[in-house]
N, C-alpha and C positions, 0 to 999 in steps of 0.2 A: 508636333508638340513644341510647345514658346517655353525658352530658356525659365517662364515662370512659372511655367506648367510643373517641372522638371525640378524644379527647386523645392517646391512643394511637395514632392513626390519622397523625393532624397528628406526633407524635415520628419517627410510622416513616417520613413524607416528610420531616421536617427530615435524617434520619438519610441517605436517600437523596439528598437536595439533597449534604449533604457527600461523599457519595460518586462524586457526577457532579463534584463541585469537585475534589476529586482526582483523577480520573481525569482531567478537562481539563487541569492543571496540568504533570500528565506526559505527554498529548499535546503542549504546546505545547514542553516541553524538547525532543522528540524532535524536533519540527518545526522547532528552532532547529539544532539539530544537521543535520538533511536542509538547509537554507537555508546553511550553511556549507559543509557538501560541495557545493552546487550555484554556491555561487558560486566555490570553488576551480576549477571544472570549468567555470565559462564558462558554467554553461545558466540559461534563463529560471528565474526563480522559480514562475511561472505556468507550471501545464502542464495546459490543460484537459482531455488527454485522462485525466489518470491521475485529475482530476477527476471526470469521468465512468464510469471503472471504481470507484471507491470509491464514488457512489452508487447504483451498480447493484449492488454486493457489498451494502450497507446495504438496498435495497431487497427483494432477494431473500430475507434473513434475517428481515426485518419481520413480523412478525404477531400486533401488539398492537393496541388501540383504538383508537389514532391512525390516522389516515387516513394514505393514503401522501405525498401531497403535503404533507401538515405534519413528517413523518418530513424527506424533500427540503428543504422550505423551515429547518428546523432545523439540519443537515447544512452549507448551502449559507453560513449564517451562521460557524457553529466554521469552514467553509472559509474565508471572506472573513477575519478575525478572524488565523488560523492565517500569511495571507499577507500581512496589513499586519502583524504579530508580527513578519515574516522581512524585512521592510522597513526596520522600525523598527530592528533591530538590523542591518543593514547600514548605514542610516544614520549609527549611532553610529561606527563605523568609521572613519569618512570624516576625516580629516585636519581639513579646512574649516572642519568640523561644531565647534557652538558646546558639544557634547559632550565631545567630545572635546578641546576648548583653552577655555576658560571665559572667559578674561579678553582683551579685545580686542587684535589684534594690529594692532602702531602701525609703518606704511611709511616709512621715513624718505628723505627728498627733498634730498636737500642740505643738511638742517637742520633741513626743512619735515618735522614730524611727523604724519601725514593718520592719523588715529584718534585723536586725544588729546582729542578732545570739541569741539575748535576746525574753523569753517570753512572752508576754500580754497577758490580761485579757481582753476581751468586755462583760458586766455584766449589767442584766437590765433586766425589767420586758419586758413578752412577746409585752405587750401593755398597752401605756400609759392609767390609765384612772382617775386618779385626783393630783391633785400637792404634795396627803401628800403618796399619794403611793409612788410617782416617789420617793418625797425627801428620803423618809424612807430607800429604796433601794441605791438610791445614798451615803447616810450618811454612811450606813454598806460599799460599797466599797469606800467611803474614806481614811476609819479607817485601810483599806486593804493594802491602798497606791495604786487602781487601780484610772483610768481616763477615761477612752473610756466607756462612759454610753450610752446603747443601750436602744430604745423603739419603738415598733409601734404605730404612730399616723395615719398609711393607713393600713387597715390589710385585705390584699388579703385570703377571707376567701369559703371553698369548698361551705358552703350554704349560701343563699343570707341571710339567716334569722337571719345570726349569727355576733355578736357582728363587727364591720366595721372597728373601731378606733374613736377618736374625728379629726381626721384629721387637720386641721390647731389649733387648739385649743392644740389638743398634741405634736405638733410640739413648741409651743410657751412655753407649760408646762415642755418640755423637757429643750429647751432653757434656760428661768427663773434659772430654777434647776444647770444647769449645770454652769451658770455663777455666781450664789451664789459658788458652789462649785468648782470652777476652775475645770473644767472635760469638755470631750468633748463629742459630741452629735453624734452617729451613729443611723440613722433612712433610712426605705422607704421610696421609691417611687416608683410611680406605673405606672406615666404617664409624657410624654414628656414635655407636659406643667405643672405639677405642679414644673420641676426644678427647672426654675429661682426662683418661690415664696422659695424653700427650701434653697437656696444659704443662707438667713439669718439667717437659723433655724439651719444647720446642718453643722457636720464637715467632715463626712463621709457618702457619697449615698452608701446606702444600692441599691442592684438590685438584690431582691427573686428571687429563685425558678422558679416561675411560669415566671417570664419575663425575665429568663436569653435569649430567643431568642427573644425577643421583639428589634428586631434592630434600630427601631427609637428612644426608652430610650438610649439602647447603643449608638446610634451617640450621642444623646443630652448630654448624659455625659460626654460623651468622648469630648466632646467638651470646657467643662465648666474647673476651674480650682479646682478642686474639688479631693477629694480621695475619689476610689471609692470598696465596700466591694462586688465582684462579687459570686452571690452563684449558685451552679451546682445546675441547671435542674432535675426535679424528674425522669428523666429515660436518662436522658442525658449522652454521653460516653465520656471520657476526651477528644477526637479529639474536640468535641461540644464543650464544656466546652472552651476549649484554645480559640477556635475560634472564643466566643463569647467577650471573652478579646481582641480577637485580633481587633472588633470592637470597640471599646473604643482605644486603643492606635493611631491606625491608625487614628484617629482624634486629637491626638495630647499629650491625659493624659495618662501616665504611669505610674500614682499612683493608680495602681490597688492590689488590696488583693484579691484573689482568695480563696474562701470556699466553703471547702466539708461540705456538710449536709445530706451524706447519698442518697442513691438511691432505686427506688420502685422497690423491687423483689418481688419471692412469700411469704417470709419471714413474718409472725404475728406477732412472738414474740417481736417484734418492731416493732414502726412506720416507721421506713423506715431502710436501712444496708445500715451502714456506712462503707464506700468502702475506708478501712485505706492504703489501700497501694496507694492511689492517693493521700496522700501527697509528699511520693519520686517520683513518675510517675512526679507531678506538679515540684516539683523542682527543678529534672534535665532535664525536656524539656522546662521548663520556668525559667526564671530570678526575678518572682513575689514572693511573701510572701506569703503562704500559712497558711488561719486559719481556724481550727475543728469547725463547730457547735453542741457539743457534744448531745445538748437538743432535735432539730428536728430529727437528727440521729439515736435518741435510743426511745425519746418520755416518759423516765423514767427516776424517780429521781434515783432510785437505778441501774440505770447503768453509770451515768454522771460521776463518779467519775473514775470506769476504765478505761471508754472510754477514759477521759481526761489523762490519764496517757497513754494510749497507742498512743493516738494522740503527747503528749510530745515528747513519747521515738523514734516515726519513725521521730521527727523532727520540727512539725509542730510550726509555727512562733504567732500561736494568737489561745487561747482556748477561745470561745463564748457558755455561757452559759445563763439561765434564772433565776429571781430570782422575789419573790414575795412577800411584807409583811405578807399576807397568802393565800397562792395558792388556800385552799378551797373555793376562796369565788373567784377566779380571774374572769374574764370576758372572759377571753379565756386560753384554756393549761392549766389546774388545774393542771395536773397527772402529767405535767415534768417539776414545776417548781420549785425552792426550795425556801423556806423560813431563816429567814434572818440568824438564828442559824446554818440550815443545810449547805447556803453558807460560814459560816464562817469556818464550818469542813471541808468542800470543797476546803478551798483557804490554812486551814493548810496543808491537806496531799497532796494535787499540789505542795504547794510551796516547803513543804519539796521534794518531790520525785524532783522536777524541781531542786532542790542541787545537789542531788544524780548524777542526768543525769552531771552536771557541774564537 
């Protein structure tokens, strides 16, 4: 064969390369179109079956030089490819999504701006349970210069037998406190109807753990005019996570705080592992504020402090810790909570390293 022979040969697969580029390009329009219709209509994106009749239609027509299994494995790819396409742009969709709002959206706290590049503090006993606890706790982060006072007055708890909250009583004991002390009140909720009653109590809906998929809390929040402090799910994967924010905006509030609390692996050595690279995962696929629960994540006083330092340094917009006049005697969470001396070491070597990062 003459180097012109050859050359000729090499044009006429350039020429077919661009012909399989177009011909994909207007697969993958169509495919975006079917991925639209499918999502109007509620059904999975993934449907292995009609996966399976379309290789078996390609198989049957086959009979070039390729082997059938390289036909399949070719196929199987433009399939894969075809469905992360219909992801991606459903992605873009999404309210949340850093897409679709570019420029960070900043939760305003009573003044307290949480996305502005600056760090807070949310500080407070795991749960409220009398007005000289709360105050006690409150007065030590005064003296801090922090505001965002945290308590549970509903305490979504693993056994029925254990300690509940004072529930409206702690909500009011919260209140009282907060407005002697100009600070504001981040608490629970646990159910759709006790929101309206918290609108008076609270400045920020907390939405635990346990009910980040609870979708009727999410609309009712989402509905209210409220900032709201969303915490990941104990086995929940940040697609979940987003998309349980994406309930709540989609009703109309997008003063959401998105909080990592750690996620249940096989891991003892903690109460639960804290999954630190989902603060930059949250903040470059979302437009939201991202804050560490340093205290459920590790479940230890003697890890709160690295954790909160490594929470800082990947970024994170709000450090939420526990504190206790004295943990030994609390009603619930003795072992991670801190007391009022060891919060104050806590808030020295933060604040200093929070320079450092500056």
């Amino acid at each position: 064969m003459t180097d012109s022979q050859l050359a000729k040969l090499r044009d006429q697969v350039d020429e077919i390369n661009l012909q399989i580029l177009d011909l994909l390009n207007k697969r993958a329009e169509i495919v975006l179109q079917i991925g639209n219709e499918k999502k109007k209509q509620g059904v999975t994106r993934f449907d292995p079956v009609r996966e399976r009749q379309s290789l078996d239609l390609i198989l049957q027509k086959h009979d070039g030089p390729f082997e059938p299994s390289t036909i399949k494995h070719i196929f199987k790819e433009i399939f894969k490819a075809s469905l992360e396409l219909q992801e991606e742009d459903y992605e873009k969709t999404l309210l949340v999504s850093r897409k679709a709002h570019p420029e960070n959206t900043i939760v305003n706290v009573n003044g307290q701006t949480i996305g502005d590049g600056n760090q807070y503090y949310i500080m407070g006993p795991c749960a409220v349970e009398s007005y000289e606890q709360t105050r006690a706790v409150a007065l030590a982060m005064k003296e801090r210069g922090l505001k965002l006072l945290r308590g549970g007055a509903f305490k979504p708890r693993t056994s029925p037998y254990d300690f509940q909250g004072l529930g409206l009583e702690g909500l009011k004991i919260l209140r009282e406190v907060a407005d002697e002390l100009d600070m504001s009140v981040v608490s629970e909720i646990m159910t759709p109807s006790d929101v309206e009653l918290a609108l008076e109590y609270v400045d920020v809906i907390q939405i635990g753990a346990r009910n980040m998929q609870n979708f009727d809390l999410l609309k009712t929040v989402g509905s209210v005019n409220k900032p709201v402090l969303l915490k990941r799910g104990l086995s929940a994967t940040i697609s979940e996570f987003i998309n349980a924010a994406e309930y709540i905006i989609s009703r109309g509030n997008d003063q959401i705080i998105l909080c990592e609390r750690g996620i249940r692996t096989y891991e003892r050595a903690t109460r639960n592992t804290l999954d630190i690279s989902a603060v930059p995962i949250l903040k470059k696929e979302t437009h939201l504020p991202v804050a560490v629960d340093v205290t459920h994540s590790t479940g230890r006083r003697d890890l709160l402090l690295p954790a909160a330092k490594a929470a800082l340094a990947i970024g994170a917009d709000v450090i939420m810790a526990e504190v206790h006049p004295d943990p030994a005697v609390a009603l619930s969470d003795s072992l991670q909570q801190m007391n009022i001396p060891q919060f104050n070491e806590f808030m020295d070597e933060v604040q200093a390293f929070s320079k450092k990062l500056s």
